[in-house]
GUVO-770886 format. One record per residue (C-alpha): residue in three letters; x, y, z. Coordinates in nm, 4 decimals. Each point is the difference from the previous one (the first is absolute). Layout:
<nodes>
aa | px | py | pz
ALA | X | Y | Z .
...
</nodes>
This chain:
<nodes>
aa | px | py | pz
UNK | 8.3244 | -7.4411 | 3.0117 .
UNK | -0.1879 | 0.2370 | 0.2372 .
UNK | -0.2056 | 0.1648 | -0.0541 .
UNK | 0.0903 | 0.3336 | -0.0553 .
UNK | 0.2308 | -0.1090 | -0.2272 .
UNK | -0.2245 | -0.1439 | -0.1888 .
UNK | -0.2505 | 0.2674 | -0.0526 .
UNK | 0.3350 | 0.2628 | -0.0828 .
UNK | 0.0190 | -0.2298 | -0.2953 .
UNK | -0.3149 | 0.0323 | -0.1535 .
UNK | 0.0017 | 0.3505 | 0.0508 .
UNK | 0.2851 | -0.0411 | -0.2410 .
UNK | -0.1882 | -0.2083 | -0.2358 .
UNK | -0.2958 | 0.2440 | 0.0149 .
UNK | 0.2087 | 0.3286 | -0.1173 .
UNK | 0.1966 | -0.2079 | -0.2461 .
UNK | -0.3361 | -0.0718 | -0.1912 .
UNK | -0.1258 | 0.3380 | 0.0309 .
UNK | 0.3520 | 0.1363 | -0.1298 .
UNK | -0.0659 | -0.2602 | -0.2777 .
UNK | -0.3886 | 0.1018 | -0.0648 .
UNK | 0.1005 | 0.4021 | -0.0467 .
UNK | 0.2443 | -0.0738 | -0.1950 .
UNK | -0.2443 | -0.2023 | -0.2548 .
UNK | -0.2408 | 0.2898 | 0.0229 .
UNK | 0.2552 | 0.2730 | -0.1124 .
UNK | 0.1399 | -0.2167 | -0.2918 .
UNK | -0.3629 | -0.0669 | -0.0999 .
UNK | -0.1031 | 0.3857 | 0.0305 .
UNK | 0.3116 | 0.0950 | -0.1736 .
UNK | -0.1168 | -0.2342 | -0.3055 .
UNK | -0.3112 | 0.1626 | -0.0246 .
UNK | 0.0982 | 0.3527 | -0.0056 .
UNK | 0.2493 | -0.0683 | -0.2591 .
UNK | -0.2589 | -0.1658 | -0.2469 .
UNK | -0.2211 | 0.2999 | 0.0788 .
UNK | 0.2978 | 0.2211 | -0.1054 .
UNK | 0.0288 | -0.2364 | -0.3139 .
UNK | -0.3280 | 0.0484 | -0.0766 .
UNK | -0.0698 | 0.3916 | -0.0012 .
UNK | 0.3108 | 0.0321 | -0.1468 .
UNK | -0.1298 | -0.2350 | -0.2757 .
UNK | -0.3940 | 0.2274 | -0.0464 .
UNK | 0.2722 | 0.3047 | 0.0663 .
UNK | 0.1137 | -0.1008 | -0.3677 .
UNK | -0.2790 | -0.0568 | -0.1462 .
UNK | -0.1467 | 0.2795 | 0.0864 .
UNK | 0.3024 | 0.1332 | -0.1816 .
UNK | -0.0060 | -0.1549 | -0.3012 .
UNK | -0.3503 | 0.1345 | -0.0826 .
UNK | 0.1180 | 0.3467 | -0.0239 .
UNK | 0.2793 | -0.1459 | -0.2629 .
UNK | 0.2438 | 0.2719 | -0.1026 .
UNK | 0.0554 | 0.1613 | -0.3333 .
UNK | 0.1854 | -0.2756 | -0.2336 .
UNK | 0.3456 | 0.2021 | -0.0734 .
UNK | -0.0761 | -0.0506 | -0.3684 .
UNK | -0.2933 | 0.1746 | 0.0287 .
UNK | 0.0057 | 0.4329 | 0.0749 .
UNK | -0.2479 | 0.1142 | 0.2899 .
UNK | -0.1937 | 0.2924 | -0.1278 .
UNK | -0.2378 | -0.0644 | -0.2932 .
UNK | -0.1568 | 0.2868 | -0.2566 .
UNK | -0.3437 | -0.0890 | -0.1351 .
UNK | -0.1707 | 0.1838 | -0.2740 .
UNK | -0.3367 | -0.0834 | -0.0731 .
UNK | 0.0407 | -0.3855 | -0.0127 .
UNK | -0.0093 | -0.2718 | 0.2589 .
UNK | 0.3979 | -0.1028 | -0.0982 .
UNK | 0.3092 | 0.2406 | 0.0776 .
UNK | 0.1031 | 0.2984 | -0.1817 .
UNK | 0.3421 | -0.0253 | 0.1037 .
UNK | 0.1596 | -0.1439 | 0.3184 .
UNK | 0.2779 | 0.2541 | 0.2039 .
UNK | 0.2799 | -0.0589 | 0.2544 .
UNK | -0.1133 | 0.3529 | 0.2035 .
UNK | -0.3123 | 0.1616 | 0.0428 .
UNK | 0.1341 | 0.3175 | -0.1644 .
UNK | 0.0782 | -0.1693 | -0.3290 .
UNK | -0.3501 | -0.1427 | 0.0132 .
UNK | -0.1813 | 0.3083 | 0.0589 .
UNK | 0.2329 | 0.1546 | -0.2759 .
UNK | -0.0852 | -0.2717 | -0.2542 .
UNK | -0.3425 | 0.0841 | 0.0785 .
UNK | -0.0131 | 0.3151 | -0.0092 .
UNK | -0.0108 | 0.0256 | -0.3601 .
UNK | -0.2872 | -0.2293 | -0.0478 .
UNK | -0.3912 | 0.0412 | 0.0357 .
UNK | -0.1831 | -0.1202 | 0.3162 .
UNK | 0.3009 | -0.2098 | 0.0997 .
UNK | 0.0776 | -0.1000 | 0.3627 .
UNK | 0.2758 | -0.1386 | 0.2172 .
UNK | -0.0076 | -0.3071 | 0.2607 .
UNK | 0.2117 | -0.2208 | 0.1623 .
UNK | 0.0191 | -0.3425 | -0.2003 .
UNK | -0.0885 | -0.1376 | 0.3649 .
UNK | -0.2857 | 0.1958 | 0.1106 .
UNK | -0.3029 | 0.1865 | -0.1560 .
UNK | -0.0017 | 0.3227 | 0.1631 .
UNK | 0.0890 | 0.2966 | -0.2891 .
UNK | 0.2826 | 0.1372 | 0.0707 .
UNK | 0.0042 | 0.2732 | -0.2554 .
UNK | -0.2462 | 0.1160 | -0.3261 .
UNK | -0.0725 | 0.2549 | -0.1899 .
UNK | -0.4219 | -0.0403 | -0.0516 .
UNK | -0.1618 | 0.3378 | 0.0410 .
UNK | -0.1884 | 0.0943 | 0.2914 .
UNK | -0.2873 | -0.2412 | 0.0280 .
UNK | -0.0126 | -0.3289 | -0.1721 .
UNK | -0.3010 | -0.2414 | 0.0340 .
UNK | -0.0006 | -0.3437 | 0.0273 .
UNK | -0.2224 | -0.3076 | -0.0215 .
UNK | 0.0679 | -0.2728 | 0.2466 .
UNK | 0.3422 | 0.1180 | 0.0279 .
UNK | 0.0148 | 0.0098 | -0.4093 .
UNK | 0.1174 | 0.2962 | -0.1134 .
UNK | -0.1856 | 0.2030 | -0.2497 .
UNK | 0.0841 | 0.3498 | -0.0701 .
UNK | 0.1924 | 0.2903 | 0.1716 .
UNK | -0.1771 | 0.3487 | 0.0210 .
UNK | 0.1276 | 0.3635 | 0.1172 .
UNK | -0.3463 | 0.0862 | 0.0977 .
UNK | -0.1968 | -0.1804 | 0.2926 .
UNK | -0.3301 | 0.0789 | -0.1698 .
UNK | 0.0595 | -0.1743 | -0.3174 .
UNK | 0.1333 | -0.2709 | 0.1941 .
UNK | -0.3236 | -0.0604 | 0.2200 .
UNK | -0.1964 | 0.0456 | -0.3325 .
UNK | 0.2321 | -0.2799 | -0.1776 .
UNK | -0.0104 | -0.2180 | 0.2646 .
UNK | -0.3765 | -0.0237 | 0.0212 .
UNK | 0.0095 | -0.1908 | -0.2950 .
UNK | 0.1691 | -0.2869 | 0.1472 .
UNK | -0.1766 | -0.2088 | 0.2905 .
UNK | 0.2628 | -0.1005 | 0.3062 .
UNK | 0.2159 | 0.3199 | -0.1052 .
UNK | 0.1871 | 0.2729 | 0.2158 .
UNK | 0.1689 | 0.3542 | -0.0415 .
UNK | 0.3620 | -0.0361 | 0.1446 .
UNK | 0.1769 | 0.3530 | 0.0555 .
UNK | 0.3585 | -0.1037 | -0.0351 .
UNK | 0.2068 | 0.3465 | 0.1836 .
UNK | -0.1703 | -0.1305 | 0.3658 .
UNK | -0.0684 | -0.3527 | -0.1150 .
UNK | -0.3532 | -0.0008 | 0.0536 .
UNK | -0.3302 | -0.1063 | -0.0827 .
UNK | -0.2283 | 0.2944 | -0.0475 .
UNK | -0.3025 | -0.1842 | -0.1919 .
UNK | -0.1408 | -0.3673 | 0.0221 .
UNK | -0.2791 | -0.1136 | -0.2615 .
UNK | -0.1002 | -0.2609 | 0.2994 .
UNK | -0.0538 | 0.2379 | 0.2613 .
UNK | -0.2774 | 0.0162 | 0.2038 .
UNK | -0.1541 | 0.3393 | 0.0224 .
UNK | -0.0954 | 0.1274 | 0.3327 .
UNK | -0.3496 | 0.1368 | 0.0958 .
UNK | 0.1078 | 0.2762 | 0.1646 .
UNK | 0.3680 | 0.1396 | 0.2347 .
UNK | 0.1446 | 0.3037 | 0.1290 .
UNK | 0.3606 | 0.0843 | 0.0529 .
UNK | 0.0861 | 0.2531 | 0.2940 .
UNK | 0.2577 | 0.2461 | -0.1675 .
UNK | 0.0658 | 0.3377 | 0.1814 .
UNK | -0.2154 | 0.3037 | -0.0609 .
UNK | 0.2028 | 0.2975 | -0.1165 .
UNK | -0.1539 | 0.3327 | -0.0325 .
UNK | 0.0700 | 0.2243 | -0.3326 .
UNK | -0.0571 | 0.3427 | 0.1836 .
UNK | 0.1208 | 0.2584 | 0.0555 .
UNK | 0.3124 | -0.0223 | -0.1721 .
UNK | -0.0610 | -0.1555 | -0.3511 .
UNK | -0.3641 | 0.1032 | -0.1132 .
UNK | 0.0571 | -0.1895 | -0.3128 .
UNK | 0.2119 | -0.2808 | 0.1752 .
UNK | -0.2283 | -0.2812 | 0.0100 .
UNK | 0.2071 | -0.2446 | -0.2710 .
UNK | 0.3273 | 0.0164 | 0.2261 .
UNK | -0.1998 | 0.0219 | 0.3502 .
UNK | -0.1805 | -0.3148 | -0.1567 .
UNK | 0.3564 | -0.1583 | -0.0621 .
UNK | 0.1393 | 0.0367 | 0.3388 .
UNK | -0.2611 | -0.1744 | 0.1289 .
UNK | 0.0271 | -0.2768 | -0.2448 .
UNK | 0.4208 | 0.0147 | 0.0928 .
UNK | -0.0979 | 0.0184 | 0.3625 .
UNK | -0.2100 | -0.2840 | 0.0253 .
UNK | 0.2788 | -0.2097 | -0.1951 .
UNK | 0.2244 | 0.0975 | 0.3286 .
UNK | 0.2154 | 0.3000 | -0.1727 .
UNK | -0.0128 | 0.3430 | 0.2103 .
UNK | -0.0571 | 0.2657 | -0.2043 .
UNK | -0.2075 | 0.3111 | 0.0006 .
UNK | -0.2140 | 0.1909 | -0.2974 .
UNK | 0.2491 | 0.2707 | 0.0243 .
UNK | 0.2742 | -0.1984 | -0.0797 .
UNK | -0.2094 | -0.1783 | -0.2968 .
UNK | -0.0949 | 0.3604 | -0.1121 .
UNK | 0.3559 | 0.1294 | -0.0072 .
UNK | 0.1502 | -0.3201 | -0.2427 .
UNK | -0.2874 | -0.0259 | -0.1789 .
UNK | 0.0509 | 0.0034 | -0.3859 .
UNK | -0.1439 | 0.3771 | -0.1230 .
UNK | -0.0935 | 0.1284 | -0.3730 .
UNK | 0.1531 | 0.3708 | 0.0204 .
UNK | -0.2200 | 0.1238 | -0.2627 .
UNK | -0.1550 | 0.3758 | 0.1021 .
UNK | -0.3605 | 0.0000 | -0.0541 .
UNK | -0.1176 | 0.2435 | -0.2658 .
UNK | -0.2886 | 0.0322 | -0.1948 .
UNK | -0.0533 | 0.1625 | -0.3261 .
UNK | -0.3351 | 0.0342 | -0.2380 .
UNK | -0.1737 | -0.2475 | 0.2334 .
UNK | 0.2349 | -0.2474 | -0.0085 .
UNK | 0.1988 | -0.1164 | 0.3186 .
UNK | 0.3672 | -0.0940 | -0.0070 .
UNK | 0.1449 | -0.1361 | 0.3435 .
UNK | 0.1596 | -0.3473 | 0.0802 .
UNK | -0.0978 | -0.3661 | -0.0152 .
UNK | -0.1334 | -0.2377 | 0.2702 .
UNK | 0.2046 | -0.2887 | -0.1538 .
UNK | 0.3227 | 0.1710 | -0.0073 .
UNK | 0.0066 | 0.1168 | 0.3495 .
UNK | -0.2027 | 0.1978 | 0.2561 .
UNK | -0.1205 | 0.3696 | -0.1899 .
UNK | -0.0123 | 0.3289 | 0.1638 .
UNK | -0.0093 | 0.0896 | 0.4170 .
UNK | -0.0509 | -0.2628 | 0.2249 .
UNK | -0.0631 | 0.1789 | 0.3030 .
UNK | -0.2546 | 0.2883 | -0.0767 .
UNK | -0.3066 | 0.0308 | -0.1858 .
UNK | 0.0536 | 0.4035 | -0.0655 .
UNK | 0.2836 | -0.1305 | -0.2285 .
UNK | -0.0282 | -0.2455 | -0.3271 .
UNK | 0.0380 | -0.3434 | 0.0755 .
UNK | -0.1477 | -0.3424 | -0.1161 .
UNK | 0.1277 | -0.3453 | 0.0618 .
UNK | 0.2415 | -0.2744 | -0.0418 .
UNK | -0.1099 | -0.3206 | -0.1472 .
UNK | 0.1137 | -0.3786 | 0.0411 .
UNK | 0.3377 | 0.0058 | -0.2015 .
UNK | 0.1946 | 0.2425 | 0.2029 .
UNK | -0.2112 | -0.1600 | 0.3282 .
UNK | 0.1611 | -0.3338 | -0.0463 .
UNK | 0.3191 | 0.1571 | -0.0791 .
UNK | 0.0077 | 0.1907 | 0.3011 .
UNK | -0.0682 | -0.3845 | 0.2273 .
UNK | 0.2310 | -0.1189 | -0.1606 .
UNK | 0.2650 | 0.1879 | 0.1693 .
UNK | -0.1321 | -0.1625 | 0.3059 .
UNK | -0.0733 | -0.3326 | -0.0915 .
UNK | 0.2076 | -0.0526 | -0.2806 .
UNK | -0.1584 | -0.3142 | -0.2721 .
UNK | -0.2872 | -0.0226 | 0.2449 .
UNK | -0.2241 | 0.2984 | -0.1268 .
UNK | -0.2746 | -0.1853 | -0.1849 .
UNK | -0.1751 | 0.2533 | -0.2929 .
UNK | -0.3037 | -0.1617 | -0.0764 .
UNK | -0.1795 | 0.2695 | -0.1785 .
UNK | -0.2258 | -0.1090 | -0.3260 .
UNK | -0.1376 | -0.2734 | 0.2181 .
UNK | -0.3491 | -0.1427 | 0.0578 .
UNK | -0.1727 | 0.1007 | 0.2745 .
UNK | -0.0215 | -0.3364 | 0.1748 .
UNK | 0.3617 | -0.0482 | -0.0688 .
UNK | 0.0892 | 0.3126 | 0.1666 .
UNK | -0.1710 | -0.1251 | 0.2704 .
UNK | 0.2484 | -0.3114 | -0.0183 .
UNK | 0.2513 | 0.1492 | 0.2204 .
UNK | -0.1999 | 0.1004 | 0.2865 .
UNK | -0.0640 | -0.3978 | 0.0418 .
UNK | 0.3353 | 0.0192 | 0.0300 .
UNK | 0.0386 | 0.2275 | 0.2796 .
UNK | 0.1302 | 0.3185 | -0.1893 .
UNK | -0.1952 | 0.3096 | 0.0352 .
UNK | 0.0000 | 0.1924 | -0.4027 .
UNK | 0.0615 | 0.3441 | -0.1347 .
UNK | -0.2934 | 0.1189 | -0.1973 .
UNK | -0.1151 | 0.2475 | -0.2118 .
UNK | -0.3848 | 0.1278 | 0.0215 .
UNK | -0.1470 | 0.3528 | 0.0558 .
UNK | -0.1572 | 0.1806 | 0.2457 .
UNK | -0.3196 | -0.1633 | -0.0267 .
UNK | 0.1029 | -0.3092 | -0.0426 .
UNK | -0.2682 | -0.0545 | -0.2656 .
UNK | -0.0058 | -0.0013 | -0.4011 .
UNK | 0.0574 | 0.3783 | -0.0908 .
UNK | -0.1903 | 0.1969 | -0.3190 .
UNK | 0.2441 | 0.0697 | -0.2661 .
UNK | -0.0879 | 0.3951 | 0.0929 .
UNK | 0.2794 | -0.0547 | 0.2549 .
UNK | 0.2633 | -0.1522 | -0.2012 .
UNK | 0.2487 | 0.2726 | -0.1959 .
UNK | 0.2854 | -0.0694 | -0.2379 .
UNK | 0.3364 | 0.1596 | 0.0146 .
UNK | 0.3157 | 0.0337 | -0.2256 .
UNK | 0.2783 | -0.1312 | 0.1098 .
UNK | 0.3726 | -0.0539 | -0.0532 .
UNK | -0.0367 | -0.3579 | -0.0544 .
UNK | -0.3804 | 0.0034 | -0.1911 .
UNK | -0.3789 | 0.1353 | 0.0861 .
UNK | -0.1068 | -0.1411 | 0.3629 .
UNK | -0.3520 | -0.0386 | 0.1255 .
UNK | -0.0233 | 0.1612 | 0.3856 .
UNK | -0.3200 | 0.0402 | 0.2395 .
UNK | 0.0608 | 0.2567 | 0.2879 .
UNK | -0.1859 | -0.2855 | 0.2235 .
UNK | 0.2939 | -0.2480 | -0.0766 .
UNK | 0.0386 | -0.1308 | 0.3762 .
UNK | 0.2817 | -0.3317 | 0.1306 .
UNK | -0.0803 | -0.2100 | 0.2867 .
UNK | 0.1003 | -0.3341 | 0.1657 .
UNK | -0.2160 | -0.2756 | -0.0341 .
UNK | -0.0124 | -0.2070 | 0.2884 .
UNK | -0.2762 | -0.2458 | -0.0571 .
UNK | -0.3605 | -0.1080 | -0.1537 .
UNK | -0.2802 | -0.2150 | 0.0392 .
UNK | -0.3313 | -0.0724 | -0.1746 .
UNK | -0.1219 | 0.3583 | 0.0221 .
UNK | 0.2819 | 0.2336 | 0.0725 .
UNK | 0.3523 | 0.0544 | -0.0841 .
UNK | 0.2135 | 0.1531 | 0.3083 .
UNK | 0.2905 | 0.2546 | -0.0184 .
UNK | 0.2221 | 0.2642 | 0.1946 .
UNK | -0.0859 | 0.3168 | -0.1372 .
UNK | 0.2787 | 0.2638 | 0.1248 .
UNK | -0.1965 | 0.2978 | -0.1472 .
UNK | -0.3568 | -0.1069 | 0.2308 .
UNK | 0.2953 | -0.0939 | 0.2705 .
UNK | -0.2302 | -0.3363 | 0.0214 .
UNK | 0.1427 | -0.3448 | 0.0663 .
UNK | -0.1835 | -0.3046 | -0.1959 .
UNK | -0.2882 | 0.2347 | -0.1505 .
UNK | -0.2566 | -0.2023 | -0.1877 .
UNK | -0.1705 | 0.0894 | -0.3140 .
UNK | -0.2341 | -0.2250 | -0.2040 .
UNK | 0.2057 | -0.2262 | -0.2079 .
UNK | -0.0901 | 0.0403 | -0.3855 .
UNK | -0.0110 | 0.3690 | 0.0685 .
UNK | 0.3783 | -0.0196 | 0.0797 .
UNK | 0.0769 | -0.2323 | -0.2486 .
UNK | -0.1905 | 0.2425 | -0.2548 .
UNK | 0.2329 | 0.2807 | 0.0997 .
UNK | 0.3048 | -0.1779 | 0.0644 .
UNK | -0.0378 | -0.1532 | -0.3852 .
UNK | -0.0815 | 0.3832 | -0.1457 .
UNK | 0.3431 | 0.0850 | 0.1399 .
UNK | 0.1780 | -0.2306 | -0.2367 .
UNK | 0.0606 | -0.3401 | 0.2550 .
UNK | 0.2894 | 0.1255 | 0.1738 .
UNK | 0.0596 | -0.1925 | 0.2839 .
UNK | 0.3731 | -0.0879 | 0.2077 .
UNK | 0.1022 | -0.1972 | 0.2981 .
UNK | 0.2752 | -0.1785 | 0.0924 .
UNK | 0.0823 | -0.3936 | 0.0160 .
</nodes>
């Protein structure tokens, strides 16, 4: 054989066996992938069969009334809510998850360690009741929120930049809506104190007064007399017709927090949310020489002429810190207890939002 003949045949050999070799590898890769495919298809379903669905003997949606077993179980959500809606403090969930779908508590309920304990229309008597139990919280159920936390750490001192909005000229007795716009400002909603002054809640009543005695509107009802001049009669507007009037712009997240402590007040600037306030002028505990009563439509009414709202903005050991849009002064400091002295004289009435 010559030898070019000879080395044409192992050529031959040569690609035969590499032919041979590839072939191997692709059968071998091949295996592989498949028993990878095998496999996540395998941890696919389990991962499946933790989230098990709803036996079909079983209906989804679950009613609970004040005990750890079912109410009543539903097909729909709708007939749930229905069945529950002529219970007390019931609720609706999916029998495969925990979130509430649905209940009827009142505004705040407070809870220890997730326990439930009692439901409460007012956020006040809710902080109050919920002192009494260590670990426990105030939830507010319209914006599904905590707004008070037994455990929390109070800070030593904080201050919230809101916008400074200036009273004058237009509303000379304008500080309680001036004060709300910046509260409703700072939460990110454009609107000005004109606006606020327009849909603001008013008590028509005329002023008169007859053998000494004074008959005009009341505070609580909505805001009495002129607004805008001085030469006219005019008082206030106090925290009912205030939170009212957020509430048209943030609706279930105006928080009325009035008949509050003090340092529970002070709460939800920790939070980051600047609060309406009621004081006076001097920001200091008045003689009763400049308190008068009136008669009203709805009952007698104790008024001072210094009556005065601001926006609290912030505190510390010595001061507390507030937008005052009659001064026209952003983050104005007075001493502390004197506020706090003031601000209780005025009846507590404090509001911000959540």
């Amino acid at each position: 054989m010559s030898k070019s003949k000879a080395r044409n045949k192992i050529y031959m050999v040569n690609l035969v066996l590499f032919i041979v070799v590839l072939a191997a590898i692709g059968i071998v890769l091949f295996s592989l992938n498949e028993d990878h495919r095998s496999n996540q298809t395998q941890v696919e379903g389990q991962t499946h069969q933790q989230q098990p669905a709803i036996p079909e003997n079983e209906k989804p949606f679950l009613v609970f009334n004040d005990g750890k077993k079912p109410h009543s179980e539903h097909e729909t959500l709708e007939d749930a809510i229905n069945a529950g809606t002529n219970l007390a403090k019931a609720y609706v969930i999916r029998r495969d998850n925990t979130e509430i779908l649905w209940n009827n508590f009142k505004e705040f309920t407070v809870y220890q360690n997730d326990k439930f304990l009692l439901d409460f229309d007012n956020y006040a008597e809710a902080v109050v009741y919920a002192k009494t139990y260590s670990h426990s919280y105030v939830y507010h159920n319209q914006s599904k929120s905590m707004v008070w936390a037994y455990d929390s750490v109070p800070v030593e001192s904080i201050l919230i930049d809101a916008p400074l909005i200036s009273q004058l000229p237009e509303l000379e007795r304008g500080c309680e809506v001036t004060s709300l716009a910046m509260m409703l400002q700072h939460a990110g909603i454009e609107v000005g104190k004109m606006e606020l002054a327009d849909r603001v809640k008013k008590d028509p009543t005329p002023y008169r007064k007859e053998n000494g005695i004074v008959y005009f509107g009341n505070p609580y009802d909505g805001f009495v007399g002129d607004m805008t001049s001085y030469s006219k009669p005019g008082y206030a507007v106090y925290h009912g017709p205030i939170k009212e009037l957020g509430e048209q712009y943030l609706p279930d997240r105006i928080l009325d927090m009035t008949g509050i402590t003090f340092e529970d007040m002070l709460y939800a600037l920790q939070l980051g949310k600047p609060v309406w306030v009621i004081a006076n002028t001097t920001f200091a505990l008045l003689p009763d020489s400049k308190f008068q009563t009136w008669q009203t439509p709805s009952g007698p009414v104790d008024i001072t002429y210094k009556e005065h709202a601001v926006l609290l903005t912030g505190y510390d050991e010595n001061y507390v810190y507030f937008n005052d849009p009659l001064a026209n002064e952003k983050d104005r400091k007075i001493n502390i207890s004197s506020f706090q002295q003031a601000w209780e004289q005025m009846g507590h009435q404090a509001v911000t939002y959540i």
